[in-house]
Structures are given as C-alpha cells and as structure tokens.
C-alpha positions in Angstrom: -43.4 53.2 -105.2 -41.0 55.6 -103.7 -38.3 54.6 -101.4 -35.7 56.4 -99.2 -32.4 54.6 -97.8 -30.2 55.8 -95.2 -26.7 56.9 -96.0 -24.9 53.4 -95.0 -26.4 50.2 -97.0 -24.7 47.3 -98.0 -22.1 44.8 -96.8 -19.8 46.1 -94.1 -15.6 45.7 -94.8 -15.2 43.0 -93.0 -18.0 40.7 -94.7 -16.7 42.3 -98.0 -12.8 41.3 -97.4 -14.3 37.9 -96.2 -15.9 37.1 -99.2 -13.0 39.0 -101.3 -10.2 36.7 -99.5 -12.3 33.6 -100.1 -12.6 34.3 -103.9 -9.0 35.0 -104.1 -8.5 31.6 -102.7 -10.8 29.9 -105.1 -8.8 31.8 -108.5 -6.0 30.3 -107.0 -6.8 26.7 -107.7 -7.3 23.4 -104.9 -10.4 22.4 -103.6 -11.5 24.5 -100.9 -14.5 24.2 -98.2 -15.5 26.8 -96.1 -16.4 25.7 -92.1 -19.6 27.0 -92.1 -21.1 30.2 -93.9 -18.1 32.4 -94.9 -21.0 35.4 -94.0 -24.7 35.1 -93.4 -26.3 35.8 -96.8 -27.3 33.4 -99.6 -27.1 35.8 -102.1 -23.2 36.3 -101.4 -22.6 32.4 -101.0 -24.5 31.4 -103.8 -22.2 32.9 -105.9 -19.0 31.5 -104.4 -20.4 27.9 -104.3 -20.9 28.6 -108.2 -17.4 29.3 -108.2 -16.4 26.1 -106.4 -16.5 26.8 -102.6 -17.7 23.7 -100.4 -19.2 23.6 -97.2 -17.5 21.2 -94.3 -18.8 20.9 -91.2 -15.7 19.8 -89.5 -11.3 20.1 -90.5 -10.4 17.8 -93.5 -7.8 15.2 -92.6 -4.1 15.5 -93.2 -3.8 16.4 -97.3 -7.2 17.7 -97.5 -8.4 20.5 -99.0 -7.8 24.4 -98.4 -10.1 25.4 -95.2 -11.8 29.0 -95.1 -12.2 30.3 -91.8 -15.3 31.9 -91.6 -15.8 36.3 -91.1 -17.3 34.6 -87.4 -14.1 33.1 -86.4 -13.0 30.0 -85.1 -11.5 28.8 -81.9 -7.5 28.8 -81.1 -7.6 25.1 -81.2 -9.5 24.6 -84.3 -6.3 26.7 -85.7 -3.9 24.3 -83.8 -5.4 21.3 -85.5 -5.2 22.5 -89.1 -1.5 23.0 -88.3 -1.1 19.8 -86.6 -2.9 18.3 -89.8 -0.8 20.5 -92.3 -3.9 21.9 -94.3 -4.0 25.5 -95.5 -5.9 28.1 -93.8 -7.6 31.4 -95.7 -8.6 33.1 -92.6 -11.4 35.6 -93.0 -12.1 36.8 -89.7 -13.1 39.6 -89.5 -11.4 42.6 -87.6 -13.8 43.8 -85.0 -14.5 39.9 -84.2 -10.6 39.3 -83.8 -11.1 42.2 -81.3 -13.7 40.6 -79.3 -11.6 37.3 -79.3 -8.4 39.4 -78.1 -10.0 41.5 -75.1 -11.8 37.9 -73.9 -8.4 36.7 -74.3 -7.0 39.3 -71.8 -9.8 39.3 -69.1 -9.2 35.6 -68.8 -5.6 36.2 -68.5 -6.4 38.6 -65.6 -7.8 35.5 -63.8 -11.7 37.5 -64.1 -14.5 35.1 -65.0 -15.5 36.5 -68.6 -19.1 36.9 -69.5 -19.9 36.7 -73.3 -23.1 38.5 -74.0 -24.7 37.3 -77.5 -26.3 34.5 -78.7 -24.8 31.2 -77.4 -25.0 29.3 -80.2 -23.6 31.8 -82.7 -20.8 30.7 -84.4 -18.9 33.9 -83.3 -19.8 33.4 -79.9 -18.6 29.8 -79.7 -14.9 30.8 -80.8 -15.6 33.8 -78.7 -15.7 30.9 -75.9 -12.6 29.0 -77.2 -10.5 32.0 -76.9 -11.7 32.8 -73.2 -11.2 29.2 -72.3 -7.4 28.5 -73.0 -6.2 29.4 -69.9 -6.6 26.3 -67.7 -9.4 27.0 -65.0 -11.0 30.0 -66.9 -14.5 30.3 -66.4 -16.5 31.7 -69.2 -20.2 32.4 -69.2 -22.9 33.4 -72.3 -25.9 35.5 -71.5 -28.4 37.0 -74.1 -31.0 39.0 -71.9 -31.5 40.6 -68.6 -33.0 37.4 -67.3 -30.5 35.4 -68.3 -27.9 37.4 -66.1 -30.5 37.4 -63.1 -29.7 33.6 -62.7 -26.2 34.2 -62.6 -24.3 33.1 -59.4 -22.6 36.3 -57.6 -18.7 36.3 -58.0 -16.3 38.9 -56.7 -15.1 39.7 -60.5 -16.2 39.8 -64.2 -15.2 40.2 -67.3 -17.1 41.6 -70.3 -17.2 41.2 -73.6 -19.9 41.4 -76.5 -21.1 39.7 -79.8 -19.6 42.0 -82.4 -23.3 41.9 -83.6 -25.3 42.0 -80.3 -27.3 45.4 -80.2 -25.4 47.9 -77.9 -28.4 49.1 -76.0 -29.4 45.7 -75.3 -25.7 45.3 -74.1 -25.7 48.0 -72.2 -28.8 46.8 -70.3 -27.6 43.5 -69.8 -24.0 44.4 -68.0 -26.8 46.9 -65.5 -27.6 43.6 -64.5 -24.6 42.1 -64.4 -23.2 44.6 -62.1 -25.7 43.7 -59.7 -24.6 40.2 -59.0 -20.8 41.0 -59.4 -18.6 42.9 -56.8 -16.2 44.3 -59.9 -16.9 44.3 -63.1 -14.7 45.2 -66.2 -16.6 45.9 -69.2 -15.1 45.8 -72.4 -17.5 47.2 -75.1 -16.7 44.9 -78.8 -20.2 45.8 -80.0 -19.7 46.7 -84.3 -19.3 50.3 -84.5 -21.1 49.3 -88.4 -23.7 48.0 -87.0 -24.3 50.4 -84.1 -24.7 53.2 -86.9 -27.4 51.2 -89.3 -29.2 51.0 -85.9 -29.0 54.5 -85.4 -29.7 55.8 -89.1 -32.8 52.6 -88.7 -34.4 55.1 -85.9 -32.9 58.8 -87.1 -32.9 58.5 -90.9 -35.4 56.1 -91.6 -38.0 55.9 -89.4 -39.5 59.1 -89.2 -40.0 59.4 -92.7 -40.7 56.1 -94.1 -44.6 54.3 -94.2 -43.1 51.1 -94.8 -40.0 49.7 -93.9 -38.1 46.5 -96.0 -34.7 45.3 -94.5 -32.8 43.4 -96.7 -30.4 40.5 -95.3 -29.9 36.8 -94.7 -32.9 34.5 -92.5 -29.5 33.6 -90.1 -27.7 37.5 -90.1 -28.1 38.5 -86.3 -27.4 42.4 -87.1 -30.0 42.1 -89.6 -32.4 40.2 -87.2 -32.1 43.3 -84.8 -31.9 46.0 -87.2 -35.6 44.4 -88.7 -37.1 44.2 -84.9 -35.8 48.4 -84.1 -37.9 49.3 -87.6 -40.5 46.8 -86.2 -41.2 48.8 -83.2 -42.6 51.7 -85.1 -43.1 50.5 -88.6 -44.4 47.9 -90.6 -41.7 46.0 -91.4 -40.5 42.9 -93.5 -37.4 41.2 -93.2 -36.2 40.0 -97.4 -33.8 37.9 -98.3 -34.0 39.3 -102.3 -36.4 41.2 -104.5 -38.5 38.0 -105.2 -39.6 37.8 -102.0 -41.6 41.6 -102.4 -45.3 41.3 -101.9 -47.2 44.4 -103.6 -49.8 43.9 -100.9 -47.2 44.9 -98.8 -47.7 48.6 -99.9 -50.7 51.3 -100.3 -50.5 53.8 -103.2 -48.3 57.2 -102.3 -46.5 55.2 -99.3 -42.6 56.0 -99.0 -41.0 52.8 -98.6 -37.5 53.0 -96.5 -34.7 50.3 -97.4 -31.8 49.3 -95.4 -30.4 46.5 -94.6 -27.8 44.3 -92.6 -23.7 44.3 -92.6 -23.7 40.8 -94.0 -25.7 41.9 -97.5 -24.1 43.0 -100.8 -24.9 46.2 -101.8 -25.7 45.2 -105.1 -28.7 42.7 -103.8 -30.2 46.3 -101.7 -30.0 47.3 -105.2 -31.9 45.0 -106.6 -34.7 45.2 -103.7 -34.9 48.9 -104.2 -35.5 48.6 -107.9 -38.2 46.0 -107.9 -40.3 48.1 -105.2 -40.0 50.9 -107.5 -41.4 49.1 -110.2 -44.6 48.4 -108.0 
C-alpha cells in the first residue's frame, strides 16, 4: 500500500522530555515508581518498565523509593506530602500542563470561580483541580460538553481554563455556553498548541488526500482519541496501538493510506505502522 503522513508525527517535547527525564532517573540507580502512566502509550512504558520503572498508585512512605511525577501533573499537595515524607521527586510535567495549572492558579487567586473544561477524570484535569482549589473557598467546576455547561448555576464571574489536550474547537464551543450563564467571564485558552496543529494537518494535510486513515496512539491518549474521531468524520478510520494490530481487510488495492498519530506516541512506533502497511 501507499501511505502519506502529515508533516508533524510523533511524540510531542513534552512527552519526549518526560520519558527522557524518567530514564535518566532510572540510570541513576534506586528503585523508582512512577504515580501513574508517565505518558499514555504502552509502547513508550513498556520499555521503561523493562528498564526497572514501577507503577504506584499512591506516595511511598517516609524512605521509599524515587516518585516520578507523571507528564499529566500532580496536585500542589501531593508535592507537599513527598516533602513532608522526604522522598525524591523526578517531575515530568510537562510545560504546557504547568501552564494550565499556573493561569487556574491565578483566576482562583482573583477570587473568580474557575471552570476546568476537559475530561473530569483525567489525570491532568484532577491536579488541574488541586491547583484551583488551594485557596480556601475557591470554587472550581469541570465540564466536557455544551450540555454539561447548560446545567451550570449562573454566577456573576468565571474563570477559564482548558485540558492541555481538550480539542480547541470543542473549547471554543463550550465557553459560548458558558458565557451564557455567567455575567463576566475570563477565558484563558491552555489548549496544546502540538495538538491543535496534528488536528489541523488531520483535516488540511491528510484528509483530502487519503482513502484510509490509521492513527497511531495509546487506547487511554485523549489527543489521540480526538485526533481519531476528526479523521472519523470523513474517513475510514482506525485508531492502532502498534503495527500488529493492522488488518489487511482494512484496505482495497490502489488506496492511499494516511498515517498520523497522537503527541503521546514515539515516532519510532509511527515508523513501524507505516512500514507494515506498506508491506500489505
């Protein structure tokens, strides 16, 4: 088969300075456990478990292993506790989410309500929440859709932020309706520039030439979650976690296949996708 990419495929520099930091850590010698995926791909974790990275679900006690903060974040006062405790922290945060974090840090500081839109039970979104919160009485709210915001109480002010990941048109339609039930609203726009431009080469680069569309990222990536449902609107499309999961009845003979993929996957697994479909 034939296949086409768009310019930009790959991991994005935050995911690949998260996973960069967290094998620098594991060179360096200790036990370490990550809180949670240190980014949404197996592929890429696969080969740091191999390495000797462990998964916790909650902070080690006092004399416990090195913790990795994950690229989604973590709340202020899961960072207060590992110092309390006196465990080492590799923090992997990644930039643009640090961003998000500070500007929901402010609007709560300006005494505004602050209105998280993404996915409420998104890692990212939960410290997202921890960060609005520390000022005593702050009110913080998570909406995901239109709808969602419709059942929003009015208030005289709002603040508001995004998921790093959360698709900027989508964003854009949700604050619409947020406006509605708000006398003033702030809007602070911490959508990923990365992941606002694989949506736009998705529709401009992509779309209009390929037949068939794979997009290549993790079952739990959100970016890659929304760049798959954009190709879906006007494609066939098939969301892959690796080459093995290829179908050749995917495909009719002389189709272009198109190949892109989410933030979160290495470039080197798009690789491997875009060799096995040319091998059809």
């Amino acid at each position: 088969m034939n296949t086409v990419r768009p310019r930009h495929t790959g991991s994005c520099f935050g995911v690949r300075d998260a996973l960069q930091l967290t094998a620098d850590a594991l060179r360096a010698g200790g036990e370490t456990v990550a809180l949670g995926q240190v980014v949404h791909n197996a592929r890429a974790l696969e080969e740091l478990e191999q390495h000797g990275l462990g998964r916790a679900d909650q902070l080690p006690e006092a004399g416990g292993p090195q913790v990795v903060v994950t690229a989604h974040g973590a709340t202020p006062q899961l960072f207060a506790e590992a110092k309390r405790r006196g465990l080492t922290v590799v923090d992997t945060t990644c930039p643009l989410v640090k961003r998000v974090q500070r500007h929901a840090t402010e609007l709560a500081e300006a005494g505004m309500a602050v209105v998280v839109v993404g996915d409420a039970a998104h890692s990212e979104v939960r410290a997202v929440i921890g960060w609005a919160g520390q000022r005593e009485g702050s009110e913080v709210e998570v909406v995901a859709s239109e709808s969602e915001a419709d059942r929003l109480p009015w208030r005289e002010c709002r603040g508001v932020v995004s998921q790093s990941t959360f698709p900027q048109p989508r964003f854009q339609q949700v604050v619409a309706r947020l406006r509605l039930r708000t006398g003033e609203v702030e809007v602070r726009d911490t959508t990923c520039p990365v992941v606002n431009q694989r949506q736009r080469e998705a529709v401009t680069g992509l779309l209009d030439r390929a037949d068939v569309v794979l997009v290549v990222g993790g079952r739990g990536s959100a970016n890659t979650k929304a760049v798959a449902e954009t190709c879906a609107e006007r494609r066939p499309t098939f969301h892959v976690e690796s080459a093995k999961e290829i179908e050749p009845s995917w495909f009719q003979p002389g189709q272009l296949v198109g190949i892109t993929s989410g933030t979160s996957t290495p470039g080197w697994v798009v690789d491997e996708v875009e060799a096995a479909c040319r091998d059809l």
